[in-house]
C-alpha positions, 0 to 999 in steps of 0.5 A: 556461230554457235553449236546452236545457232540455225544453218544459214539459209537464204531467199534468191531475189531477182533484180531487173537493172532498176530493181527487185521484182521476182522471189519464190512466191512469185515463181511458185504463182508462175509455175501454178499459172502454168499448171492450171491456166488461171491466175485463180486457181494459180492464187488457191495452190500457192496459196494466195489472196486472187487480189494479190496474184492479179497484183503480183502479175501486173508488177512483174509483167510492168518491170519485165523486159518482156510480159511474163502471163497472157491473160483473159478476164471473166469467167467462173475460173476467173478467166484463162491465163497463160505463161509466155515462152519468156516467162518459162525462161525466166522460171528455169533461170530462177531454179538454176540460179537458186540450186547455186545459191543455196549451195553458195549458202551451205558452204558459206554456213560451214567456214562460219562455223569453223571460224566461230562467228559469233555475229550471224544474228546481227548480221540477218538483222541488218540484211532485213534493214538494207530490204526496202518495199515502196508503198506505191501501187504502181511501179514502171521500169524503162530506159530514160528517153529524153531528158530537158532541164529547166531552171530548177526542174528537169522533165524526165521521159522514160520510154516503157515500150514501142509507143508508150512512155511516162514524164517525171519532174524531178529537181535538177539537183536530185537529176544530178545526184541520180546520174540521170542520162538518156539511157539510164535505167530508171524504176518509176514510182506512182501512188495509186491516188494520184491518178485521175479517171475519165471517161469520155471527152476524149478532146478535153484539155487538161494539165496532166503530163501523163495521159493514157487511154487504156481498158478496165481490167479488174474493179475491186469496190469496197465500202469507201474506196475502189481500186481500178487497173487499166490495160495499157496499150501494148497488151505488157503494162497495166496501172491501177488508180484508188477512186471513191466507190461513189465515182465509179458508180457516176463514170459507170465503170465495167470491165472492159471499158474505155477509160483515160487515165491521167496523173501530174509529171509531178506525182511521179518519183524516181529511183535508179541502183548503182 
């Protein structure tokens, strides 16, 4: 490393046993819902979009062992929110833990420097390669509960809480390959187009595996397309579905309604870390 090559410096990223889900800007949205009791407000100090604090709550409250905010909907503030004692557990381990790491960092930055490594730079590039994000809005985390292999395919059931679970297809091939094994942490993944709304003819017989009858949370039209999230039952995870704004105005859709929300074993994907 050069004389004028820029200190090693780091970003603490938790990882659950199925994958990353809280970084500085999560903490930081965290310790602001704290201090304010509103995920708006919360979103204005951090700063951040309200859409993406409301979005931020809902993956980590989904991948956590336990829920992190307890919130209400509504209001001028955007209703009240607040962090549960696991959630202010959980902010003080991250600061801890990234006081060590950066320490880790600055000793680290200095054998390098004695040693005179030239590679940092390529090395950061690489870093950056090896992160990987999903495009899928939804993101679940659990422990696989059943597994039934069929001919070619395997029926994957992950158990998500108490009375709540979700059913994966995946090819015995790619079950083998994964390790999968009831017990097996698993992070499932579901695109938010997939999902299918319904309201009312709660007796309906339909083909979808994944069936869960939840309450509108947060509706945000635009001109096209509109994004409604769920409460799911147990008060912890939420799932959000990409409908037409044209539908949501023909199932009247309204915070706090009763709604089903459906979407194909096959649309789900998986993905374990070794």
């Amino acid at each position: 490393m050069s004389a004028t090559s820029p200190p090693l410096m780091g970003k603490l990223l938790i990882d659950t046993a199925v994958g990353s889900f809280l970084g500085d800007k999560r903490i930081r949205l965290l310790e602001a819902i704290a201090a304010h009791g509103s995920i708006l407000q919360a979103a204005k100090a951090v700063p951040m979009a309200y859409k993406a604090a409301w979005d931020a709550v809902d993956d980590m409250n989904n991948v956590a062992p336990e829920p992190l905010v307890l919130r209400a909907t509504g209001g001028r503030n955007g209703g009240g929110s607040e962090l549960t004692a696991f959630g202010r557990r959980l902010i003080a381990f991250y600061r801890a833990l990234e006081q060590e790491s950066q320490a880790a960092m600055v000793r680290l930055s200095q054998q390098l420097t004695r040693a005179g490594d030239p590679d940092i730079a390529a090395y950061r590039a690489i870093l950056k390669r090896l992160h990987m994000k999903s495009s899928a809005r939804n993101q679940f985390a659990g422990p696989v509960g059943a597994l039934h292999p069929g001919e070619v395919e395997s029926e994957v059931t992950l158990t998500l809480g108490p009375d709540l679970s979700l059913t994966a297809l995946v090819t015995n091939e790619s079950a083998q390959a994964m390790g999968l094994a009831e017990g097996r942490e698993v992070m499932a993944f579901v695109k938010a187009s997939s999902i299918v709304l319904m309201v009312g003819d709660e007796g309906a017989r339909v083909s979808a595996r994944n069936r869960y009858r939840g309450t509108v949370q947060a509706l945000h039209l635009g001109p096209v397309n509109a994004e409604v999230t769920l409460a799911l039952p147990g008060g912890q995870h939420t799932l959000t579905a990409v409908i037409t704004s044209a539908s949501v105005d023909r199932l009247r859709l309204t915070l706090g309604q009763p709604v089903t929300a459906m979407f194909k074993a096959s649309s789900v994907f998986l993905m374990v870390n070794d």
